[in-house]
N, C-alpha and C positions, 0 to 999 in steps of 0.2 A: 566546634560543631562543623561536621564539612557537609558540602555543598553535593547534592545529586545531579551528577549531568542529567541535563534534560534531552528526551529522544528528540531527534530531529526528523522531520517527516514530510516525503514528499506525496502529493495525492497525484494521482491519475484517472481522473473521472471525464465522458464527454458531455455530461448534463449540468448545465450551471445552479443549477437549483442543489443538485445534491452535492456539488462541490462548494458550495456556501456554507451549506448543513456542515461537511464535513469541518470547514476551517470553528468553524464556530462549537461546535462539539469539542473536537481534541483541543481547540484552545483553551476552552471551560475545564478540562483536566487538570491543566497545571502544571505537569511535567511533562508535556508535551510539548513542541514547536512546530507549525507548520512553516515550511520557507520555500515552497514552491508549490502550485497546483497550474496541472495542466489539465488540458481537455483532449490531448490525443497521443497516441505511444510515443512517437518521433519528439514530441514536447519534452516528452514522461523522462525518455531514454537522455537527453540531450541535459536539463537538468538535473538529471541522479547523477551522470559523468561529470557534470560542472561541479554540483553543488555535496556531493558523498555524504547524501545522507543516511541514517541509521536502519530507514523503515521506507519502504513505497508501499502505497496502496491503490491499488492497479484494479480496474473492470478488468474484464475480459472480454464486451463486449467496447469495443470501439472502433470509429471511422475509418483509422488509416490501415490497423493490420489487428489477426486475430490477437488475444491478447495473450497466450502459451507463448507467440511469438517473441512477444514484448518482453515474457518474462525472462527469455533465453537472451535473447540481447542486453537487458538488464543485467543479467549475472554475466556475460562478457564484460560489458564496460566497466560493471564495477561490481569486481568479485564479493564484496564483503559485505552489500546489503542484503537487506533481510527485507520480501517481497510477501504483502498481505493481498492475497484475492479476495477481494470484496465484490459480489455478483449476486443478482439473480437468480444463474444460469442452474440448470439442475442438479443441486447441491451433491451427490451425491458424486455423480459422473464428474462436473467440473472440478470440483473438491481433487479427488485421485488423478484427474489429468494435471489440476495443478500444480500437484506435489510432485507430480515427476515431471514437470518443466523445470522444478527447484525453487518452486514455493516456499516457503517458509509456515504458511496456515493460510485458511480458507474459512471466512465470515460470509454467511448466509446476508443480503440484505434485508430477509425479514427478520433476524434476529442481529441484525445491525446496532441499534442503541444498548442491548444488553451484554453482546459479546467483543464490541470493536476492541474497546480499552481493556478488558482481561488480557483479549490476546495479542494485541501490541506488548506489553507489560510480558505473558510468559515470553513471548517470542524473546525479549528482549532479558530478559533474566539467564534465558539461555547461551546468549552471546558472548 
């Protein structure tokens, strides 16, 4: 019987409330890992470079810069992750802005618990 690599996954959230939500969710998965959570891009960017992980999950709204920005900088430092925008912002607009920063997909926060883990999963089927 072999063994499933598990995703490994970094958050990028600046609200600590929903970055607790988040470790605690994809840990309840089971084939996930969380091994870094940060609360602002420059965090985000600095541990996706350290630690290569498979997945970030990235606002777009945060402190230090917008987050299209982040997600450009992200695919410099490490071309081979795969970037989930997880927003508020209006789905529809940020969604398409997302994809051409080189998004990888785009979860709605209010449909956050029904969509996160499908679309970790295709994103990552696709890899």
């Amino acid at each position: 019987m072999s063994v499933q690599p598990r995703t490994r996954v970094v958050v990028v959230e600046d609200h600590a409330e929903l970055r607790t939500m988040y470790v605690r969710f994809l840990d309840d998965a089971g084939d996930l890992d969380v091994i870094a959570v940060c609360g602002s891009a420059a965090d985000g960017i600095e541990a996706t470079a350290r630690l290569r992980p498979d997945v970030v999950l990235i606002d777009l709204s945060l402190p230090d810069m917008p987050g299209m920005d982040a997600i450009t900088l992200l695919h410099a430092g490490s071309p081979g992750v795969h970037v989930i925008v997880v927003s508020g912002a209006d789905a529809a607009v940020a969604a398409r802005a997302a994809q051409a920063a080189g998004a990888a997909a785009y979860v709605d926060k209010i449909d956050l618990v029904d969509q996160l883990l499908p679309t970790i999963r295709h994103v990552m089927e696709g890899a």
